[in-house]
C-alpha positions, 0 to 999 in steps of 0.5 A: 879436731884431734879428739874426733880423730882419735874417736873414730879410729879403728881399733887395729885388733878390730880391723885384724878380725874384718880382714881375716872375715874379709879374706875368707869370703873373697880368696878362702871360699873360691879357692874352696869352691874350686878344690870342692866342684873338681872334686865332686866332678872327678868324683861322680866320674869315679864312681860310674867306672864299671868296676865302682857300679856294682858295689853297694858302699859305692853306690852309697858314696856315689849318691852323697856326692850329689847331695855335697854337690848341692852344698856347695852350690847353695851353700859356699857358692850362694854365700861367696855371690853375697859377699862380691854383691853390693845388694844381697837378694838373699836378705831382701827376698823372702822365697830365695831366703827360705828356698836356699836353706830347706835345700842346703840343710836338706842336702846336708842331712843327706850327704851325712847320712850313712845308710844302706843302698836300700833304705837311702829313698827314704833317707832322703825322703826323711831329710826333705820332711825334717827341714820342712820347718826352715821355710816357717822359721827362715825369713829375709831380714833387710834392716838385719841385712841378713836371712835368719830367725827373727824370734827367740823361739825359733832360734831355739828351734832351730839350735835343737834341730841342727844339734839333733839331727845335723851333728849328733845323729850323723855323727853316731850313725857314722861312727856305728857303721865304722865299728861294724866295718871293722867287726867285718873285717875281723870277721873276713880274717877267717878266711883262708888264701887269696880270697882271704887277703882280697876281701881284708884289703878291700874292707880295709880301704872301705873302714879307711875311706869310712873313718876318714869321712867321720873325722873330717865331719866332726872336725868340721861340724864341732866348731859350727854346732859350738858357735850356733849354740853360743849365738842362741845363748847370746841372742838376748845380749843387747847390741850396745852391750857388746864392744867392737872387738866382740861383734868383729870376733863374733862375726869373723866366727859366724863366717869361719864355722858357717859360710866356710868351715860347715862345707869344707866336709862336702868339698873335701870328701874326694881328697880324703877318699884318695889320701885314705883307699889304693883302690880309689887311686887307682880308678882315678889313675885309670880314668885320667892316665890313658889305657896303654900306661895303665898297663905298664904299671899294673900291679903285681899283686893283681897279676898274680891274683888274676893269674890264681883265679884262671887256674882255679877255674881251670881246676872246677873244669877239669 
C-alpha cells in the first residue's frame, strides 16, 4: 500500500507549474481581460473627440484599436471560456476551431500593422488573404483536446508564417515608422516661434506613443514566437520521452506566452498611450471630468498660445 502511494505522488515542482497555469487561466486573464475592454472602450471614445477626428495618426491608432477589440474577445475571452468550461467546443467543433483563429490572427495582423490612413484597406484586406491558410491547416482535435495542427508539415507552415508575418514584418515595419518620426521631429526643429514648439510637442508625444507600442509588442510577441518555434522543433519527441516536469513546463509556457502573454499588447495599448502622450491625458481628462473643472485647469501654455494665435490673425487683418 505504501509503495502505490508513493508511485502516484504528485511531484511538488510539478504541481507548482499546474497551479501557476492554473492560476493564469482562472484569475491572470479576467483581471486582463478586465483592464483590455476598459481600455478599448475609453479608447475608441478617445478617439472620436473632435479634436482626435482630423489627425491621420489618430485615425491610425482609432482602427487598430477595433482590431485589438477582436483580440481580445477571440483571443483572451475565448481561451478564459475554455478553461471555466468542462466540455471545450473549440476542441470538438471543427468550424469554431477554424473560424476563432482566421479571425484572431487576422486581427493581430491588423492591430500591428503600422500603416498609413490610406493604404489601411488593404492592409487590412492583406491581413484577411494571409490567414486564409489557417481554415486548411486548423482542425479541432478531440482526443488531443485541443484545436491545432495535426501534421508536421503544417506545423512548419504555419511556424513560418506566424515568424514572417506576426513577429518579424511588424516588428520592422513599426520600429521604421518610429525612426521616420523621429527624422520628422528633427526636421520640425527648423521651425521658428510658437509654431516651432507646437509641432515639436506634438511629434514628440506621437514618437512616444509609437516607441512605446513597439516595445510592448516585442516584449510581448518575443516569448510567444520563441516558444512556438521550440514546440515546432520538438513536435517529433515522443510523449513518453518527456517526464511530468517537462510537459507541466511545457504546457505552463504554451499558455504564459499564448493564451495570456500574446494579447497583452492589444489590452494594454490604452495604458501605454496615457503613460507616454500629455495630449492623450488630457482628452481623457476632458472626457471623463466635466467641462466646467476642465477649465479651472487649462494650461497655461495653451492660453498663451491660443492668446498668440488671435493677435496674429489680428495683425493679417489689419
Amino acid at each position: 500500500m505504501t509503495n502505490n502511494i508513493s508511485t502516484t505522488t504528485i511531484d511538488p515542482a510539478v504541481a507548482r507549474l499546474n497551479a501557476a497555469r492554473i492560476g493564469i487561466q482562472h484569475i491572470g486573464q479576467p483581471i486582463l481581460l478586465t483592464l483590455g475592454m476598459i481600455g478599448c472602450i475609453l479608447n475608441i471614445a478617445i478617439f472620436l473627440r473632435p479634436a482626435m477626428r482630423t489627425n491621420s495618426c489618430a485615425i491610425y491608432f482609432h482602427a487598430s484599436l477595433w482590431a485589438n477589440l477582436q483580440c481580445l474577445i477571440w483571443g483572451l475571452f475565448i481561451s478564459m471560456l475554455g478553461a471555466f468550461l468542462t466540455n471545450n467546443p473549440l476542441t470538438h467543433n471543427s468550424a469554431y476551431c477554424k473560424i476563432r483563429y482566421y479571425i484572431l490572427t487576422g486581427s493581430q495582423l491588423a492591430s500591428r500593422a503600422s500603416v498609413a490612413i490610406k493604404v489601411m484597406g488593404i492592409t487590412i484586406t492583406s491581413c484577411a488573404c494571409l490567414s486564409i491558410y489557417l481554415l486548411v491547416v486548423y482542425d479541432a482535435l478531440p482526443q488531443a483536446r485541443q484545436c491545432n495542427v495535426s501534421s508536421a508539415v503544417e506545423r512548419i507552415m504555419d511556424t513560418t508564417v506566424l515568424f514572417a508575418f506576426n513577429f518579424g514584418t511588424p516588428a520592422l515595419l513599426m520600429s521604421a515608422l518610429s525612426a521616420l518620426i523621429i527624422w520628422r521631429l528633427k526636421q520640425n526643429t527648423k521651425r521658428i516661434g510658437y509654431q516651432r514648439v507646437h509641432l515639436r510637442k506634438r511629434d514628440l508625444q506621437l514618437a512616444a506613443m509609437l516607441i512605446g507600442q513597439v516595445t510592448l509588442y516585442i516584449i510581448t510577441a518575443l516569448p510567444f514566437v520563441t516558444n512556438f518555434v521550440y514546440l515546432t522543433v520538438t513536435q517529433y519527441d515522443s510523449p513518453s520521452s518527456k517526464s511530468a516536469y517537462r510537459v507541466a513546463a511545457e504546457a505552463l509556457a504554451s499558455t504564459a506566452t499564448g493564451s495570456f502573454g500574446t494579447v497583452i499588447f492589444n489590452a494594454l495599448t490604452f495604458y501605454v498611450y496615457t503613460l507616454t502622450a500629455p495630449s492623450f491625458r488630457r482628452e481623457l481628462f476632458a472626457l471623463i471630468v466635466p467641462k466646467r473643472w476642465m477649465n479651472r485647469f487649462q494650461p497655461k501654455e495653451h492660453i498663451e498660445l491660443s492668446r498668440t494665435n488671435r493677435v496674429n490673425q489680428s495683425m493679417r487683418i489689419t
